[in-house]
C-alpha atoms as one frame of an Amber mdcrd trajectory, in Angstrom:
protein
   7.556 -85.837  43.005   6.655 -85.232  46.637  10.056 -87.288  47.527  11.984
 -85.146  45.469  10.592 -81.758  46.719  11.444 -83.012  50.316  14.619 -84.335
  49.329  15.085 -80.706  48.083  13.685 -79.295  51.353  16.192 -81.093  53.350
  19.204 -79.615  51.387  18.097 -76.617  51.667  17.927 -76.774  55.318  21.258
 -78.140  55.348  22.601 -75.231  53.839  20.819 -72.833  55.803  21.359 -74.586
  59.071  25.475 -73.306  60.065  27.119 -75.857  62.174  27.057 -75.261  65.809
  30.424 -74.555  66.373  30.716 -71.628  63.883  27.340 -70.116  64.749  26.785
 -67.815  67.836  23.501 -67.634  67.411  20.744 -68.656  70.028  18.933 -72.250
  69.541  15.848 -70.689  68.773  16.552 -68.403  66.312  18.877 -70.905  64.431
  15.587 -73.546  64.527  13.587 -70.077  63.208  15.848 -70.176  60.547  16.424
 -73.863  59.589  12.223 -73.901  59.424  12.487 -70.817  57.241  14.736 -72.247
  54.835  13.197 -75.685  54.380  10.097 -73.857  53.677  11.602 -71.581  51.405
  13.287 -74.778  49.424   9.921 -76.729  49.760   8.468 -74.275  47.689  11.176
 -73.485  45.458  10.636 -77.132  44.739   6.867 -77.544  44.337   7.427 -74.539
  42.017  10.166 -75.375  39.887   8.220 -79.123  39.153   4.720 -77.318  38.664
   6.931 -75.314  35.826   8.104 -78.523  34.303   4.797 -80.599  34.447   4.086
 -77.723  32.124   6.930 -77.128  30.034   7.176 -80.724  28.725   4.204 -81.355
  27.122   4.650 -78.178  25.420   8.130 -79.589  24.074   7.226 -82.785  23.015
   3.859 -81.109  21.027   6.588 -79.147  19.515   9.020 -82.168  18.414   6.396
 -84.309  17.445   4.886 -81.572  15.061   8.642 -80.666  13.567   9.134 -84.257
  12.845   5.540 -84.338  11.085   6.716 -81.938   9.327   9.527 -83.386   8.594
   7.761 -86.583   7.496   5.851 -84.721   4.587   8.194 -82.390   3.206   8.625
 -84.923   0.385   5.311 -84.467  -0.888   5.385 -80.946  -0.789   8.707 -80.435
  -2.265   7.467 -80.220  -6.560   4.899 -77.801  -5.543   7.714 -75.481  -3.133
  10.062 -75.585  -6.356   7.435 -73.593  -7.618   7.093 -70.511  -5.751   9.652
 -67.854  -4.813  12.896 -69.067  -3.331  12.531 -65.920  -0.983   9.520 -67.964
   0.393  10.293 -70.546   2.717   7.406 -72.812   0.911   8.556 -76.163   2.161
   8.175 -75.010   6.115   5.074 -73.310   5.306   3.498 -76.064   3.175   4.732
 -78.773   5.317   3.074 -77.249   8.279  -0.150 -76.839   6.279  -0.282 -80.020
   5.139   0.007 -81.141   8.858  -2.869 -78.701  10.079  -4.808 -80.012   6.935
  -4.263 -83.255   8.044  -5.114 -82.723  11.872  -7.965 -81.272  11.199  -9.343
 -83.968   8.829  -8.987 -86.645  11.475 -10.414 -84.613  14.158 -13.650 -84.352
  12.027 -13.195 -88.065  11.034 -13.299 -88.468  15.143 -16.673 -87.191  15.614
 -18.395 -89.235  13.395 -20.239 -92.198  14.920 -17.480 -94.536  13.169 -14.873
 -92.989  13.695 -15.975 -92.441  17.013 -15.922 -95.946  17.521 -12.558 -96.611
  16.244 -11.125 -93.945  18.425 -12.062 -95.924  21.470 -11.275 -99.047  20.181
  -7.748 -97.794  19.546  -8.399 -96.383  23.271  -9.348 -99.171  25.003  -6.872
-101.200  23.508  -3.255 -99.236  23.018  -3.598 -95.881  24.898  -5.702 -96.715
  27.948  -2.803 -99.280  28.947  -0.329 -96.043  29.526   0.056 -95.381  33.007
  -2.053 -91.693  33.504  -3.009 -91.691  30.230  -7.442 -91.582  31.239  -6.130
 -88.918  33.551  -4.376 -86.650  31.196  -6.817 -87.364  28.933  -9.347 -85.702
  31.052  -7.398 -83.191  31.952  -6.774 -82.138  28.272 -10.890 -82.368  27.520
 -11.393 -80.225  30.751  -9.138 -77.479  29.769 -11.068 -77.842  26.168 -13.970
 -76.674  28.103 -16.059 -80.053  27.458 -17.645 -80.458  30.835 -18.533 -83.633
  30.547 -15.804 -85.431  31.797 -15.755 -86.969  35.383 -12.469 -86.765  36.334
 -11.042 -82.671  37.574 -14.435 -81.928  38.730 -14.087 -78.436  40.126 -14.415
 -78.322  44.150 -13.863 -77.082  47.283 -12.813 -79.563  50.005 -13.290 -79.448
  53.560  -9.577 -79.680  55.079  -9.383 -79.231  59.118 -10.953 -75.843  59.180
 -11.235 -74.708  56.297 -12.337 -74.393  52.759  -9.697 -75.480  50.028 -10.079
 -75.389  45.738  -9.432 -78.920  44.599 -10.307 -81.060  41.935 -12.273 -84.445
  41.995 -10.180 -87.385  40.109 -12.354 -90.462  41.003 -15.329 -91.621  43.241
 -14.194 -94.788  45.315 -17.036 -97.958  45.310 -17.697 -96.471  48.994 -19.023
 -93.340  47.428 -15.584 -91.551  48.798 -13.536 -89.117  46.715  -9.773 -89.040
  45.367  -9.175 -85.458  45.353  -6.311 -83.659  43.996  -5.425 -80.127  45.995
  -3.538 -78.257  44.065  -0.811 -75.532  45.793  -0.605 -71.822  45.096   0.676
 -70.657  42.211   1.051 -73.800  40.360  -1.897 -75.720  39.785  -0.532 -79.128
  38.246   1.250 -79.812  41.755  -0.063 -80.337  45.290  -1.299 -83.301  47.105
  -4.119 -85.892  46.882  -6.668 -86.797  49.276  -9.267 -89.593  49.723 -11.759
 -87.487  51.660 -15.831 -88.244  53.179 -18.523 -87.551  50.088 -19.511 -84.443
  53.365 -16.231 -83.534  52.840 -16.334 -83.011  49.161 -18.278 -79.843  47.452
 -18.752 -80.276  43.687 -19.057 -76.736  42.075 -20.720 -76.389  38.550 -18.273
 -73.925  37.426 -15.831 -73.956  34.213 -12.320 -76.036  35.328 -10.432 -72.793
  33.460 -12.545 -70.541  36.655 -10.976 -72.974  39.685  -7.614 -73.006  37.916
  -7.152 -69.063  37.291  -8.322 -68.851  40.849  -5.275 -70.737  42.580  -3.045
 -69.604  40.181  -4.047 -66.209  40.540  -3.337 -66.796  44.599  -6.847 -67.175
  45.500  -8.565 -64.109  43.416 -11.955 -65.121  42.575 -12.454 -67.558  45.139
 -16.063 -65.636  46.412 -17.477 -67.079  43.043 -16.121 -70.671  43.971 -17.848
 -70.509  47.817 -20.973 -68.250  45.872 -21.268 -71.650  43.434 -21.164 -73.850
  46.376 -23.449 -72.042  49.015 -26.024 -72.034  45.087 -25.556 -75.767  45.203
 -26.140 -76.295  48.745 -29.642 -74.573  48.496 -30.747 -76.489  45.821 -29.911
 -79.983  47.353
């Protein structure tokens, strides 16, 4: 992704850089402008594939429930014959049957054996998907179920300053992957492997450090309040 936001970058400074011979403008303020211009296509970039890293799960959850749907209409056709033809009963009954369904499994899940079977299946099928443990994660996070390692709310010491990130794994040498995400789109950025010093876990809610960079900062004092709480404790 970061190749193809450069790549991006560098057209765009192509096309904002004239060439020399058709440009009377001084060196300096033609380099001004080039610099302006990648930047401006860097984060025309980083935007645009924040956007889609969001977008696409959204359209596949939709596909894959249509073609649920699509999958039971057979069973609810007899009892759709019976209502109003006004009433679009196989949609509706499809998608209930679906929800119904859903539901039952995710209350089969939390059962000790079915528990068991879901990480069996895990283990076994999912876990073998490339960034599957990390979506995962990311999915429970958002859920609000804090008890996930990985997108561990933080705030990172970069250079000079204080930056929101998010903790994705602790290395054997007690470092941390961290994952910084840029401003206003949270699910792109960079990752760092930074010094445990470097690294300030905050016991705040994951939805709290996301608003906050994707509200351009807003509500960061209760992200450097959590830290500074955590620091006296230690």
């Amino acid at each position: 992704m970061e190749e193809a936001i450069d790549n991006l970058s560098d057209l765009g400074e192509r096309m904002g850089a004239e060439p020399e011979s058709r440009s009377s403008e001084p060196p300096k303020k033609a380099n001004k402008r080039g610099r302006c211009m990648k930047k401006f296509w860097k984060s025309a970039g980083s935007t645009f594939f924040g956007g889609l890293l969001v977008v696409v799960p959204l359209y596949l959850s939709v596909l894959l429930l249509l073609k649920a749907m699509q999958s039971v209409v057979g069973l609810v056709r007899p009892v759709a014959m019976l209502l109003p033809e006004w009433f679009p009963a196989e949609h509706a009954l499809s998608l209930l049957l679906v929800m119904i369904l859903c539901f039952l499994i995710g209350a089969a899940v939390r059962t000790p054996a079915g528990r068991a079977i879901r990480e069996r299946i895990e283990k076994s099928l999912f876990e073998r998907i490339p960034g599957y443990a990390l979506l995962r994660s990311l999915t429970q996070r958002i859920a609000g179920k804090d008890e996930e390692r990985a997108w561990k709310p933080a705030l990172v010491e970069i250079e000079e300053a204080l930056v929101p990130a998010f903790i994705i794994e602790e290395l054997d040498d007690g470092r941390f992957t961290v994952f910084v995400p840029s401003v206003p789109t949270p699910f792109a950025g960079a990752v760092y492997v930074l010094a445990p010093e470097r690294v300030h876990p905050l016991d705040v809610p994951f939805t709290q450090a996301l608003q906050s960079v994707s509200r351009w900062g807003s509500g960061s004092k209760e992200l450097v309040a959590a830290m500074e709480t955590e620091n006296t404790l230690k």
